[in-house]
Steps between C-alpha positions, in 0.01 A plus 500: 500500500421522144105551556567803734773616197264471236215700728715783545728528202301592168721226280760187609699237309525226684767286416414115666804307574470164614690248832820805476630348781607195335492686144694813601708487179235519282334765684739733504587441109111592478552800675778627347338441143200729643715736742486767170147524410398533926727827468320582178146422634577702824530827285141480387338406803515122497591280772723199447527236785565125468318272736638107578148374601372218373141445721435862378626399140247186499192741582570701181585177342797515380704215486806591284741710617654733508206708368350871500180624613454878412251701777326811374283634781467114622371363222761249336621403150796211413801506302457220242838585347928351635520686831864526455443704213518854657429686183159320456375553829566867496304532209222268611477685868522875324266409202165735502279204502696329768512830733123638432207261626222532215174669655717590823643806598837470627688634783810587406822722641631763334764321423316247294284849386788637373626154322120502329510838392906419281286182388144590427507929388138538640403401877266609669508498884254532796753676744378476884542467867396178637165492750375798328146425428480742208761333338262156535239642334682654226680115478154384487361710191835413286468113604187594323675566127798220555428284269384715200837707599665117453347456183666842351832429671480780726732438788346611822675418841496683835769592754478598925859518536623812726575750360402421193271830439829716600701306237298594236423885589128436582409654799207253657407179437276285383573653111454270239747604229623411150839461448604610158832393411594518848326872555218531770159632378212435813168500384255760568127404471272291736669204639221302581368525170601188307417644152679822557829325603459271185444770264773665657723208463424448110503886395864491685623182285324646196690865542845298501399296209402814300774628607747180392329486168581916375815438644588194300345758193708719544 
């Protein structure tokens, strides 16, 4: 159950309980501690589940429990912290370096789009529809500038849900846009050019810092 979960959701905290049957008590007093932060984490896109499996908890070796494994695109990353502490798992599962994979671009929702965009002002977004081969190569030539886009900070995700290209006021997908406080701007230019998209990228960022700067003169 929770391999087919984390293949088709983009993120899931799983919560691993341990023998419930004879432990029900302290299950549900788990539970309840968490029951706030699963509503919380459902706004932006995250699934919460709990899972009382301990042959599936031994293969990820864990062996204290209860514990939390948090799924981004598959790929997993524990809570080291007091599971029972709600507050510290909501900010370990929506911290930026706990939700974005470094030199990976993320799938996301738009829900957890919209969460990065209140977080992080600047996001920029490969919007698409999936199977659509021109969208692959475009993927392709920004897998291409990841990691120097890492390096600067840059936050740069994509998103296939339906939709998605209505939501926005964009007309056709694939677009790859910037989000600017929350405001769409697509990029026009040569999407299979690598150096276009980066320049692109940095004269956006520079704009807004130019921008920031005679603002903060003023």
């Amino acid at each position: 159950m929770l391999k087919t979960l984390t293949e088709e959701e983009e993120y899931v905290v799983a919560l691993f309980l341990s023998n419930c049957d004879k432990n029900a008590e302290k299950c549900e007093e788990t539970l309840e501690e968490l029951e706030t932060i699963g509503e919380e984490l459902e706004k932006i896109g995250v699934l919460f589940v709990f899972i009382d499996d301990e042959s599936h908890a031994s293969r990820m070796s864990i062996t204290n429990f209860p514990a939390i494994a948090f799924y981004r695109n598959g790929e997993h990353v524990m809570f080291e912290g007091h599971v029972e502490n709600e507050m510290a798992v909501l900010k370990f599962v929506t911290d930026l370096e706990n939700l974005l994979i470094p030199g990976k671009i993320e799938e996301i929702g738009i829900s957890m789009m919209e969460y990065l965009m209140q977080e992080k002002r600047d996001v920029f977004v490969l919007l698409y529809e999936e199977g659509d081969g021109r969208a692959g190569k475009i993927l392709q030539r920004l897998e291409s500038i990841d990691n120097e886009l890492d390096k600067d900070g840059v936050v740069l995700v994509k998103c296939s849900d339906e939709g998605v290209e209505e939501e926005y006021g964009l007309g056709y997908l694939p677009r790859l846009v910037y989000f600017k406080g929350g405001v769409p701007e697509p990029f026009v230019g040569d999407e299979q050019e690598p150096k276009e998209i980066l320049h692109w990228i940095k004269s956006e960022l520079k704009k807004d810092e130019i921008k920031s700067v005679t603002k903060g003169e003023q």
